[in-house]
C-alpha positions as CSV (number, residue, x, y, z in Angstrom):
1,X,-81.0,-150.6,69.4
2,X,-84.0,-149.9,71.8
3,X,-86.9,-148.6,71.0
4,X,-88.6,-145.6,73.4
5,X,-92.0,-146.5,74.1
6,X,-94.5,-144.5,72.1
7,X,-96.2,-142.0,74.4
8,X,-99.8,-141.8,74.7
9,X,-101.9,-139.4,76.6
10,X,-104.8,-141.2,78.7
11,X,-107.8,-139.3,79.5
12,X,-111.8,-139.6,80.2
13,X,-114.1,-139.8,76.8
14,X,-115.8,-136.8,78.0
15,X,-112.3,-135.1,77.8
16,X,-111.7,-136.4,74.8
17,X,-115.2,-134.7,73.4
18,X,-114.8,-131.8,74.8
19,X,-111.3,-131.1,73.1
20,X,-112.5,-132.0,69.9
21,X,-115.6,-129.7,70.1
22,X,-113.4,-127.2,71.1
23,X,-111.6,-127.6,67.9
24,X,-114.3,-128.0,65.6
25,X,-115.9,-124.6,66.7
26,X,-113.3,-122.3,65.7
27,X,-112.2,-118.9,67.9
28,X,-114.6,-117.8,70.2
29,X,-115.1,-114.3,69.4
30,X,-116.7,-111.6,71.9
31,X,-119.8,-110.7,70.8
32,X,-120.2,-107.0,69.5
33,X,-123.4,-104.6,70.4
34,X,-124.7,-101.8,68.4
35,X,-123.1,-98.6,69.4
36,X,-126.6,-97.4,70.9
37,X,-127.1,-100.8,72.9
38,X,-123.4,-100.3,74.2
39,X,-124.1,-97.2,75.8
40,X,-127.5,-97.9,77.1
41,X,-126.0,-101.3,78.7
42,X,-122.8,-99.0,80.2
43,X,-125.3,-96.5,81.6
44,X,-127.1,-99.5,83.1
45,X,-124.1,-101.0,84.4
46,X,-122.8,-97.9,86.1
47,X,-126.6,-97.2,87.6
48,X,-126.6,-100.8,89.4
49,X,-122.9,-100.4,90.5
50,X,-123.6,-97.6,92.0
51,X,-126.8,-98.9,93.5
52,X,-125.2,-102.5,94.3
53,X,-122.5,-100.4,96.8
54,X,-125.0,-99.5,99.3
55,X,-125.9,-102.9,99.3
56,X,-122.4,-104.2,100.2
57,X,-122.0,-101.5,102.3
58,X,-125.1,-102.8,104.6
59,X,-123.4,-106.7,104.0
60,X,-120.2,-105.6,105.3
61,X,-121.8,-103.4,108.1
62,X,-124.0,-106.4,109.1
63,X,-120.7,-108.8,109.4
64,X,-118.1,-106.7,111.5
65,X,-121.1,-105.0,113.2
66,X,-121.5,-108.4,115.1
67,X,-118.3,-108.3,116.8
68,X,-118.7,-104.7,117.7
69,X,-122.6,-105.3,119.4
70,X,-120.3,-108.1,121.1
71,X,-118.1,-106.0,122.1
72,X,-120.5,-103.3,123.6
73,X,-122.5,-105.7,125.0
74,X,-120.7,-108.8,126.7
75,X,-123.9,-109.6,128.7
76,X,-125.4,-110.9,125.2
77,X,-122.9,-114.1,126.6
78,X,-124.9,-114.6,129.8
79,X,-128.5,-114.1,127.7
80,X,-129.7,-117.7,126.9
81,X,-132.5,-118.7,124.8
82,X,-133.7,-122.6,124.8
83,X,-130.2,-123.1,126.4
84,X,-128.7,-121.5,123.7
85,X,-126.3,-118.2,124.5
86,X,-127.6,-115.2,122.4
87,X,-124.6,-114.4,120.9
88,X,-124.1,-117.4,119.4
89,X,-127.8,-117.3,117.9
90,X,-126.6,-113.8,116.6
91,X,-123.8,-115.0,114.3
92,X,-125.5,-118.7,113.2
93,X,-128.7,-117.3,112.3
94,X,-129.5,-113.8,112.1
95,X,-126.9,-112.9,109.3
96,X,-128.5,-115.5,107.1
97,X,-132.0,-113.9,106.6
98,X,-130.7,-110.4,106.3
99,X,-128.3,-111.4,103.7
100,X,-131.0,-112.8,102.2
101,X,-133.4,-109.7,102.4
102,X,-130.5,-107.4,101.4
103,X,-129.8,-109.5,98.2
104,X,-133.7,-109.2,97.5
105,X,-133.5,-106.0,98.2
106,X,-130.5,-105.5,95.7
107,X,-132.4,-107.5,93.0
108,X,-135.4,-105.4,93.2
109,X,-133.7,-102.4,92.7
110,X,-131.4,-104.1,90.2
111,X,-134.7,-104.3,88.3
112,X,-136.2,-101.3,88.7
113,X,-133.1,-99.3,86.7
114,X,-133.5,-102.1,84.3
115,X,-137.4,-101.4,83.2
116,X,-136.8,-97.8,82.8
C-alpha cells in the first residue's frame, strides 16, 4: 500500500506573518461615527463632489480638447520650436502642469468646504 505524499503549502515568511496577524486580530469591523458627525461628513462629501466635478470636467476638456485644437488647426504640425513640432510639445508637456494646477486647484477648494 502507498502512501500519498503529505501536502504542504510553501510560501514567503512575510506571508506566513501576515496570515497569522490576520488571524490573531479578529473581524475587522467598519468603524461607526456619531449620528451628528455622519451627517456633517455626508454634507461634506456631497459639497466636494459637487465641487470635484468642475474639476474633472476641465481634466477631461483639457484631454479631448487637444485633438480638437489639432484638428482646427493642422498648421500647429508645420510650427517647430528647437526642432521640435508644436503639436507634439502640446500633448508631452502642456497637459502635465495643468493637471497639476487643476489638482491644486481642486485641493484648495477641497479645503476650503472643509474649514467651514
Amino acid at each position: 500500500m502507498s502512501k500519498t505524499p503529505k501536502r504542504v503549502a510553501v510560501m514567503s515568511p512575510q506571508t506566513r506573518l501576515a496570515h497569522s496577524r490576520r488571524r490573531a486580530r479578529g473581524r475587522w469591523r467598519v468603524p461607526q461615527l456619531h449620528p451628528d458627525d455622519a451627517e456633517r461628513a455626508l454634507a461634506l462629501y456631497r459639497a466636494q463632489r459637487s465641487k470635484g466635478v468642475l474639476a474633472l470636467v476641465f481634466m477631461f476638456g483639457l484631454l479631448l480638447g487637444l485633438p480638437l485644437v489639432f484638428s482646427v488647426w493642422p498648421a500647429l504640425d508645420g510650427l517647430r520650436l528647437l526642432g521640435i513640432p508644436v503639436s507634439w510639445l502640446m500633448l508631452a508637456v502642456l497637459p502635465y502642469p495643468a493637471m497639476v494646477a487643476i489638482a491644486w486647484w481642486q485641493l484648495r477648494r477641497a479645503e476650503r468646504i472643509e474649514d467651514r
